[in-house]
Wavefront OBJ file of the C-alpha trace (Angstrom):
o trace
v 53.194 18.176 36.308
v 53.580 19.081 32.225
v 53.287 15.235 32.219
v 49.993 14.853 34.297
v 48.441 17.953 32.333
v 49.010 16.555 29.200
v 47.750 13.163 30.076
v 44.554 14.827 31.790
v 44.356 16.992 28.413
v 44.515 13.292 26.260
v 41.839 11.764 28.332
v 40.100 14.912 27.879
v 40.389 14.691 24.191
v 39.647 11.135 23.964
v 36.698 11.530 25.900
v 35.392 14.245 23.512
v 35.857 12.169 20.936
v 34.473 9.475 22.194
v 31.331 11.655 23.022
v 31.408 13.227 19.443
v 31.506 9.235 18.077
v 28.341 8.403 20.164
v 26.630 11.133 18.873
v 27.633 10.475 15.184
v 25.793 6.813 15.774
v 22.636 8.350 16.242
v 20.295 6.961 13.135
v 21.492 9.921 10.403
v 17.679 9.772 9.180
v 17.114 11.819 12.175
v 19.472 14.439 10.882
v 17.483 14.598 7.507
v 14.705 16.633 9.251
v 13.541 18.507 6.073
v 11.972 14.994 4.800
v 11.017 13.364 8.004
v 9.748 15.959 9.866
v 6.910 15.537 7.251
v 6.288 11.644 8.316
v 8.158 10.847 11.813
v 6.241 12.642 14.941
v 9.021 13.498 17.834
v 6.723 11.516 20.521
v 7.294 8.529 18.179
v 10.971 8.999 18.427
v 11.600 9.339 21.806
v 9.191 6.713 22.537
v 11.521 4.654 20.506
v 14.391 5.717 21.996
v 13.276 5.403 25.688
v 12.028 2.130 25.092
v 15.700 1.371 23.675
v 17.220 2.391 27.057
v 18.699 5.326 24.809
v 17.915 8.417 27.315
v 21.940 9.288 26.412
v 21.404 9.402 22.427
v 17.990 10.796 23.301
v 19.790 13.869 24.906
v 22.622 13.809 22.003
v 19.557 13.889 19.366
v 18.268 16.904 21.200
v 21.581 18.704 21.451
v 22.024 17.808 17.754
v 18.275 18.962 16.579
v 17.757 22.075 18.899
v 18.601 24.484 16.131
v 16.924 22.518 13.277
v 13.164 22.972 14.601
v 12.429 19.342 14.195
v 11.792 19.114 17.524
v 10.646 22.442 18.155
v 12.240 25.697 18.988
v 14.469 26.801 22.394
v 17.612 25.798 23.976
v 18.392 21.998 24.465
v 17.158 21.306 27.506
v 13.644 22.786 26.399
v 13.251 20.844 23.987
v 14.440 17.553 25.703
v 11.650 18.164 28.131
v 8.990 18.812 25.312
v 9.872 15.827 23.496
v 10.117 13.903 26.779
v 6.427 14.768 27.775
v 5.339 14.184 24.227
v 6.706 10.547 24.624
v 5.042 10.526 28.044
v 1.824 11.305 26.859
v 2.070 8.846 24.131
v 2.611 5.889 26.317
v -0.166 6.609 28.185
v -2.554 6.497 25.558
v -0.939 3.703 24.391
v 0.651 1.242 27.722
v 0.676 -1.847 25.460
v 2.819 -0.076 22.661
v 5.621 -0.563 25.431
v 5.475 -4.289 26.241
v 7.806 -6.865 25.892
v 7.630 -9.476 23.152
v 8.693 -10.179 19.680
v 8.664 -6.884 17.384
v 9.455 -7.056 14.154
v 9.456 -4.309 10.823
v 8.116 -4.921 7.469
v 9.376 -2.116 4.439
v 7.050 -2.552 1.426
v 8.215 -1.370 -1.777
v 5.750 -0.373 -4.645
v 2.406 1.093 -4.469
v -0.833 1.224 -3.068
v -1.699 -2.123 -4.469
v 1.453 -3.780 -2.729
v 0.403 -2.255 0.886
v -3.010 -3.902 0.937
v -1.226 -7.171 -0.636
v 0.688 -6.875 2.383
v -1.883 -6.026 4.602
v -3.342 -9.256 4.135
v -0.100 -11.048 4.686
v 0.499 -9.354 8.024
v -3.241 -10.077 8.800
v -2.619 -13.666 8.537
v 1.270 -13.536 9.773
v -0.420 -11.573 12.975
v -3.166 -14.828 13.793
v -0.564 -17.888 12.642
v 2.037 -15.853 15.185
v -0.850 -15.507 18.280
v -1.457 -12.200 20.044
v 1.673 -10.196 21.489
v 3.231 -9.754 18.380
v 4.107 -6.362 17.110
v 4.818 -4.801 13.797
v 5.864 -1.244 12.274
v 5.163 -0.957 8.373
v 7.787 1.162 6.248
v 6.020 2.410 3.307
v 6.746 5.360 0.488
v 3.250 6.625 1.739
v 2.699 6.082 5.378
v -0.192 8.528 6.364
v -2.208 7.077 3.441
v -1.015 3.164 3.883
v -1.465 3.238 7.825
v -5.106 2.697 7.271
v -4.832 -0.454 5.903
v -3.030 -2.074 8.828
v -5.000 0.039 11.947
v -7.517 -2.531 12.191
v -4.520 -5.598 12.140
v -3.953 -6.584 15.792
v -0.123 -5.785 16.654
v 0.288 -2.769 14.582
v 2.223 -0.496 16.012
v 2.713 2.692 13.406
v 3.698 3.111 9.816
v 6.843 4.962 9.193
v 8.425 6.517 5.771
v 10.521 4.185 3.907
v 13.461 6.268 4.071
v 14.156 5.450 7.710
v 13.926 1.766 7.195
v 17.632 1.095 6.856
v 18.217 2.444 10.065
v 15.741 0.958 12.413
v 16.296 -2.400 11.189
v 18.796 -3.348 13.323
v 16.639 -2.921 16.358
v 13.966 -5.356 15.589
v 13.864 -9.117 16.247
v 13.245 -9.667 12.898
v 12.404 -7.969 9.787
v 10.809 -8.524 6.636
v 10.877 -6.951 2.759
v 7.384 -7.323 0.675
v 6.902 -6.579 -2.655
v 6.120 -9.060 -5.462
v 8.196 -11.506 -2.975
v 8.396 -11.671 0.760
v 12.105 -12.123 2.186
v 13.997 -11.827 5.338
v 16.294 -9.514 6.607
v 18.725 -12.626 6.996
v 21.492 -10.058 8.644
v 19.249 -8.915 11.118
v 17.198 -11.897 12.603
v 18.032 -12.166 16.270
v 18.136 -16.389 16.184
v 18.642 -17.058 19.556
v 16.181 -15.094 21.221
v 13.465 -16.250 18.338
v 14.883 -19.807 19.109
v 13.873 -19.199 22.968
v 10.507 -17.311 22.516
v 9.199 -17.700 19.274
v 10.680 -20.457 17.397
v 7.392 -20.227 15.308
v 8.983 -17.235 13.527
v 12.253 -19.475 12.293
v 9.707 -21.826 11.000
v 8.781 -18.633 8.692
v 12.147 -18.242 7.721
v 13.216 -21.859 6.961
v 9.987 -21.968 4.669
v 11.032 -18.697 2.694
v 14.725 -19.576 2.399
v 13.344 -22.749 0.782
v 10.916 -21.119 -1.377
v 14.120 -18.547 -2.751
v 15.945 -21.806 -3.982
v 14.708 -21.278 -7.478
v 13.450 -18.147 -7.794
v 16.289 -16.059 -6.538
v 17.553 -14.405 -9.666
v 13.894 -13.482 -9.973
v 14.611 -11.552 -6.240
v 17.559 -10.351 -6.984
v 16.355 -8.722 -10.141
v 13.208 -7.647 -8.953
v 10.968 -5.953 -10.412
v 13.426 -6.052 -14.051
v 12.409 -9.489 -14.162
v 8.909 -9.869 -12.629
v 7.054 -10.130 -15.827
v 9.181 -13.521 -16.175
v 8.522 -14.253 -12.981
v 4.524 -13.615 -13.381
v 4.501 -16.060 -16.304
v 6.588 -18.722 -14.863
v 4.225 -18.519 -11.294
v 0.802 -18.508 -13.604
v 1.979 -21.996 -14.772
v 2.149 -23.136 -11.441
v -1.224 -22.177 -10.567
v -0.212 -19.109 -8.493
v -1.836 -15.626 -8.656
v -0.209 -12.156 -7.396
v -3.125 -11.607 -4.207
v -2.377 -15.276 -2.539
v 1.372 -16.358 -3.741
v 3.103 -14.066 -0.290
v 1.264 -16.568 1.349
v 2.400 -19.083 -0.395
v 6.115 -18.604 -0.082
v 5.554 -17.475 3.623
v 3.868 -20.456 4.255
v 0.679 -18.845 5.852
v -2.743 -19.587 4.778
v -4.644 -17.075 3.366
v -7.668 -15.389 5.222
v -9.757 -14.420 2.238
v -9.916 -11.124 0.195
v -11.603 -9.261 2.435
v -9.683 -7.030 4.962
v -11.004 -5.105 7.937
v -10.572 -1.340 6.700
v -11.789 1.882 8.257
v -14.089 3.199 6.142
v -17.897 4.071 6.225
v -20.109 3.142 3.211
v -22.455 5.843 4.138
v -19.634 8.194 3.308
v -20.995 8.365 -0.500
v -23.766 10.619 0.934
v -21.911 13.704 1.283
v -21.544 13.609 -2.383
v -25.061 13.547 -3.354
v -24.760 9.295 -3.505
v -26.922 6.370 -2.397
v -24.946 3.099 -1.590
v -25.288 0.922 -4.286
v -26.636 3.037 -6.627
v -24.114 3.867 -8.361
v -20.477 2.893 -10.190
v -17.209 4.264 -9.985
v -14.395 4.158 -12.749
v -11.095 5.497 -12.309
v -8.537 6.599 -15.020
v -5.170 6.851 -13.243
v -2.249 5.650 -12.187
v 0.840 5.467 -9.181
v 2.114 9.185 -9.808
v 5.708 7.938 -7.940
v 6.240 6.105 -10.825
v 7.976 8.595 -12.968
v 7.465 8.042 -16.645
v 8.168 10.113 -19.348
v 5.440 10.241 -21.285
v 2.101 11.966 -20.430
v -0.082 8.992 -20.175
v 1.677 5.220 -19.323
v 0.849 2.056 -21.538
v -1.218 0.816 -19.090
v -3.813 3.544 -19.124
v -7.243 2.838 -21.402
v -7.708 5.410 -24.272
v -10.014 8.029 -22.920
v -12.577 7.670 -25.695
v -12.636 4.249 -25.181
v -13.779 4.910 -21.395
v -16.308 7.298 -22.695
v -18.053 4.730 -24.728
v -18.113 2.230 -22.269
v -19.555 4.852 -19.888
v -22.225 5.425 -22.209
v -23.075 2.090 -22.965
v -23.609 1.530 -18.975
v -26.237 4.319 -19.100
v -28.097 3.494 -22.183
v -28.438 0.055 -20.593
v -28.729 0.968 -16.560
v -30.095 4.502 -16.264
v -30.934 3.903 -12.947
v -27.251 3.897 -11.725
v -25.539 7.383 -12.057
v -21.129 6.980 -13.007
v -18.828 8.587 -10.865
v -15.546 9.078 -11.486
v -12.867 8.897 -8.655
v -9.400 9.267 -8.731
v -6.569 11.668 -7.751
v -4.075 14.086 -9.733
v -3.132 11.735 -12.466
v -5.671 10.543 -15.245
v -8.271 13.074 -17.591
v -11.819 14.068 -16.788
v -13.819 11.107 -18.804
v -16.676 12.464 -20.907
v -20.045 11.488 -19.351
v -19.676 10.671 -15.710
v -22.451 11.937 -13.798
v -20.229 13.177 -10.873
v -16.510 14.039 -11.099
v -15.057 13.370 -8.294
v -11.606 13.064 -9.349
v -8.892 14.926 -7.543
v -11.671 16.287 -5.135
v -11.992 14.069 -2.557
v -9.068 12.622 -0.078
v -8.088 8.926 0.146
v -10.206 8.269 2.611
v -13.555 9.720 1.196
v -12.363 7.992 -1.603
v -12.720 4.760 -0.069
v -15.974 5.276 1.573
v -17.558 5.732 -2.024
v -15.670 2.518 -3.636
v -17.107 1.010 -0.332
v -21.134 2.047 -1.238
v -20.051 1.755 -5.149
v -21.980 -1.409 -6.677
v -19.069 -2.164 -9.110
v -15.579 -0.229 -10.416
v -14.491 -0.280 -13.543
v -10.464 0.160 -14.190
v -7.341 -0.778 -15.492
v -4.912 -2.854 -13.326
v -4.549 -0.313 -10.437
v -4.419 -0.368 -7.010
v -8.226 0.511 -6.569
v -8.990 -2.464 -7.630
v -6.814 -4.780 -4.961
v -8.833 -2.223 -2.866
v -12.037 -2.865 -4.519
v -11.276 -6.347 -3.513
v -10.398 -5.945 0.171
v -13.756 -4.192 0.457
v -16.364 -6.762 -1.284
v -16.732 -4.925 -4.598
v -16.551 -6.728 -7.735
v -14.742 -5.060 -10.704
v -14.456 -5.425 -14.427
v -10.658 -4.714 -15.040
v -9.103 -3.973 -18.323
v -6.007 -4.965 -19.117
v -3.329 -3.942 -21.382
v 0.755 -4.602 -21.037
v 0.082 -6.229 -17.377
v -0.624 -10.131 -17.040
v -4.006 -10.786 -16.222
v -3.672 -14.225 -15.202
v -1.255 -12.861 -12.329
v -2.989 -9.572 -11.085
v -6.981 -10.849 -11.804
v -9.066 -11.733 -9.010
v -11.400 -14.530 -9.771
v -14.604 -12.639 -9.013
v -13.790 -9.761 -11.032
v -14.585 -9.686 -14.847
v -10.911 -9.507 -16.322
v -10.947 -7.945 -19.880
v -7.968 -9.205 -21.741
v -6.758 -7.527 -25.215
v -7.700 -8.818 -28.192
v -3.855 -8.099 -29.632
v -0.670 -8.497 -28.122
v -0.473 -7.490 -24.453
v 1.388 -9.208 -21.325
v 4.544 -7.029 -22.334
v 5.288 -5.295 -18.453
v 9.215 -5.547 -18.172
v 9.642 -6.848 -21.072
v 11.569 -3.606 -20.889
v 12.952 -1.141 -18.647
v 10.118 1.511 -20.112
v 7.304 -0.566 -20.969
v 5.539 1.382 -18.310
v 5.723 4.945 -20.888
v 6.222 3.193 -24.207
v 5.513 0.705 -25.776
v 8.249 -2.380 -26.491
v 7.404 -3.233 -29.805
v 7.576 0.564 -30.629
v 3.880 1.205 -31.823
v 2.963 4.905 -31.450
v -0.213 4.050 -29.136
v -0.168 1.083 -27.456
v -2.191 -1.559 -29.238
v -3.491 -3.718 -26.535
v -5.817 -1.365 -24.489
v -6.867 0.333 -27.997
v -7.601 -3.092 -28.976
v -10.111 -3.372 -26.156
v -13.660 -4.022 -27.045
v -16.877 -1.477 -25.856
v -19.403 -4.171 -26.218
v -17.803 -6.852 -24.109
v -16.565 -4.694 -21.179
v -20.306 -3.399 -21.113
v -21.779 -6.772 -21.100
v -19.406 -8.643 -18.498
v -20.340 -5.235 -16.772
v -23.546 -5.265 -16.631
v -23.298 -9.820 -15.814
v -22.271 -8.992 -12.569
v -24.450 -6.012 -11.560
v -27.180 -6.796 -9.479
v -30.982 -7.023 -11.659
v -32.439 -3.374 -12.106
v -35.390 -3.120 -10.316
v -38.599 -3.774 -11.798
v -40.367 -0.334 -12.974
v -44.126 0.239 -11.564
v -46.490 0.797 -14.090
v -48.700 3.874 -13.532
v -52.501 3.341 -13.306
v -52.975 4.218 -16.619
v -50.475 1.972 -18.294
v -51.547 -0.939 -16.228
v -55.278 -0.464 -17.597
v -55.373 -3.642 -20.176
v -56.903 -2.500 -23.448
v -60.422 -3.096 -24.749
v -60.518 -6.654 -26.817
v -62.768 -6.257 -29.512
v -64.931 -9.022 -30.318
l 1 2 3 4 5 6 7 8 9 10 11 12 13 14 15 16 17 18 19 20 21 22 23 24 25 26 27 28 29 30 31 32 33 34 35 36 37 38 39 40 41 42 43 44 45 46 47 48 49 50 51 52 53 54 55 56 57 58 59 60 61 62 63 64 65 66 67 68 69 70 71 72 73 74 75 76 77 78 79 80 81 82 83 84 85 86 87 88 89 90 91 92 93 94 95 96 97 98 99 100 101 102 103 104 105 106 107 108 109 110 111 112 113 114 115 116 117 118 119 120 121 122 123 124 125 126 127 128 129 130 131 132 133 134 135 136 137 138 139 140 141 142 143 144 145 146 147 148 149 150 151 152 153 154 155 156 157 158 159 160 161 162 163 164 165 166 167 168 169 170 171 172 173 174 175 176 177 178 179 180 181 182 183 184 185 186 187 188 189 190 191 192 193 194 195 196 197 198 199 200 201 202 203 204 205 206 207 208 209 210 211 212 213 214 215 216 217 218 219 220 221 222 223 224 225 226 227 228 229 230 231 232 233 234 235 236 237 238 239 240 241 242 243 244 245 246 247 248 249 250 251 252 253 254 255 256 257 258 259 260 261 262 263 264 265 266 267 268 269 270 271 272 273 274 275 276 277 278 279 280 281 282 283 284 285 286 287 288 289 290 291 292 293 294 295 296 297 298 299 300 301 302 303 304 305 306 307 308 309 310 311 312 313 314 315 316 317 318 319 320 321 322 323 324 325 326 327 328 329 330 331 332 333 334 335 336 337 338 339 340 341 342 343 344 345 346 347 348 349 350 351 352 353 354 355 356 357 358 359 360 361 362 363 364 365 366 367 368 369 370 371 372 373 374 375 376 377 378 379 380 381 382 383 384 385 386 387 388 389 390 391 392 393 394 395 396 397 398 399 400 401 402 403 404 405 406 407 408 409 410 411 412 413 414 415 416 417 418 419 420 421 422 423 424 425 426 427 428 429 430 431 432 433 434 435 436 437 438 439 440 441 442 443 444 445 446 447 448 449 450 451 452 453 454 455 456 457 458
């Protein structure tokens, strides 16, 4: 008997433990509620998980979260219910979120610029693949990067970054895009891709190819991407087209199906086209030390250049756009910056007639929307980032520097005080390559009076 009840109390406590393991595998971003709650929706998780077959670690999570409010208040069992109809109601809106068929994950790393790169990529991935294809995009900013990929056929939902790691494995396939595209090589699932979509191992052959010579350039991204920039230039490649180029995917153009409305503008007083937008600003998760980074254009040069754009075009009022980073430039007609959200934001780059910047991400989503640009550049190559259409202002000293050095982003490499290339920038040319690609102004009617020829006297 003492035998059998300590055997039945083993199995017990091997059974706990195996219970307590199970529970432990349950992706640990889910315990980090403080962050995720903030980005991950429960309906999304439990849809997950149900579509997994994972009802068990869906009732662990539950057990686990009840006292964490993550997914809501109230014993267990409550909230296993709540999150179970949440789920419910989510696949009903959404039937075709739940059918079978290659899924894959894409984390992009960088900023705003990088997600519409991207965007285009997965555009093009999306029609070379066919239709039953689905994605989820990892980003640092998903409720402000999900825009750019609603209108991509397959796209499933964009996700914070931080959870990446741990959804991977459940994918068919995943990919990582930044200044390079690459493969999850750990995580491709070869034999089912081999039976359904061998299409997809084409991808990968052609990107394991493409890494032959450029890996320490992957492997040291971004420390050595200015290197990299120069060495791709010479090649004839440029920053918006070369993911296609080492995916192996042709590229569908600039242009990329975004929700926005260019009669937005109008709630701020605007008429499409009759206006331009500048920016001064810059990716505020890239910490920096100093208050303003190298790439930024002196404020008083922006101030001329406005001015020069309304002695010559006083029919088109400047607005300045923008969000917490950047100073008020004197002489905008409206100031718009840090009062608008992302998305009015787009809607009046949309209805803008041209932007004027430095190398930002506006301007890759000046390009995605049909707007021409003039860009200044400063430490950044220009023959990398510049879009052919755009007028690309180079400096007239030095420049090209970015990772030269770990901090060329708050000071510059060479050690001058103030960076020299964007103070080197010249008013008079960034006014007239300006005003080259503006549209003519409109030809002023004369009044009565003035059209009245005068008396010739014999």
């Amino acid at each position: 008997m003492n035998n059998d009840a300590g055997a039945t109390g083993l199995l017990h406590v091997r059974r706990r433990r195996a219970r307590e393991r199970r529970v432990s595998r349950a992706p640990r971003w889910l315990m980090r509620c403080g962050e995720l709650a903030k980005t991950v929706t429960p309906a999304k998780i439990v849809l997950y998980l149900l579509r997994k077959g994972k009802a068990a670690m869906l009732r662990n999570i539950a057990r686990r979260l009840a006292g964490s409010g993550f997914l809501g208040a109230g014993p267990p069992a409550a909230v296993t219910r709540r999150a179970l109809a949440a789920a419910q109601d989510l696949s009903d809106a959404e039937p075709a979120r739940l059918t079978a068929g290659v899924i894959y994950g894409v984390l992009i790393t960088g900023g705003l610029g990088d997600a519409l790169v991207a965007a285009r990529l997965l555009r093009d991935v999306q029609i070379m693949l066919g239709p039953g294809r689905q994605f989820d995009v990892y980003f640092q900013a998903p409720n402000v990067a999900e825009s750019f990929f609603a209108k991509i056929p397959g796209f499933r939902a964009c996700i914070h970054a931080n959870c990446f790691e741990a959804a991977v494995p459940f994918y068919d396939f995943a990919l990582t895009v930044n200044q390079f595209v690459t493969f999850k090589n750990e995580y491709i699932r070869r034999g089912q891709l081999l039976k359904n979509d061998p299409r997809v191992l084409k991808l990968f052959g052609q990107v394991q190819f493409a890494r032959v010579t450029i890996e320490k350039y992957i492997l040291d991204h971004p420390f050595l991407d200015g290197a990299f920039a120069d060495l791709a230039v010479r090649k004839g490649f440029q920053r918006h087209t070369f993911l296609h180029e080492m995916l192996g995917v042709p590229y569908g153009g600039d242009r990329l199906e975004l929700e926005v409305n260019p009669q937005g503008c109008q709630k701020f007083g605007l008429l499409p086209k009759q206006y331009i937008t500048i920016h001064d600003g810059w990716d505020a998760n890239f910490k920096i030390a100093a208050s303003r980074p190298t790439k930024a254009i002196p404020v008083a040069t922006l101030a001329e250049i406005v001015a020069g754009l309304k002695q010559a075009r006083p029919d088109l009022a400047i607005v300045q756009i923008g969000g917490k980073t950047g100073k008020i430039i004197p002489g905008v007609d409206h100031n718009l910056k840090a009062q608008t959200t992302f998305a009015q934001s787009m809607d009046i780059l949309a209805g803008s007639c041209l932007h004027i910047d430095s190398e930002s991400g506006l301007v890759h989503l000046a390009a995605c929307l049909g707007v021409k640009c003039t860009v200044l550049f400063g430490p950044t190559n220009a023959a990398w980032f510049g879009y052919p259409q755009n007028a690309n202002i180079l400096p007239k000293q030095c420049g090209n520097c970015w990772w030269s050095t770990d901090t060329w982003m708050e000071a510059c490499p060479i050690g001058h005080e103030q960076p020299v290339c964007t103070a080197s920038i010249r008013v008079k040319e960034v006014v007239e390559r300006s005003l080259a690609l503006l549209e003519p102004a409109p030809a002023r009617r004369l009044h009565p009076a003035e059209s009245r020829a005068e008396p010739v006297e014999a």
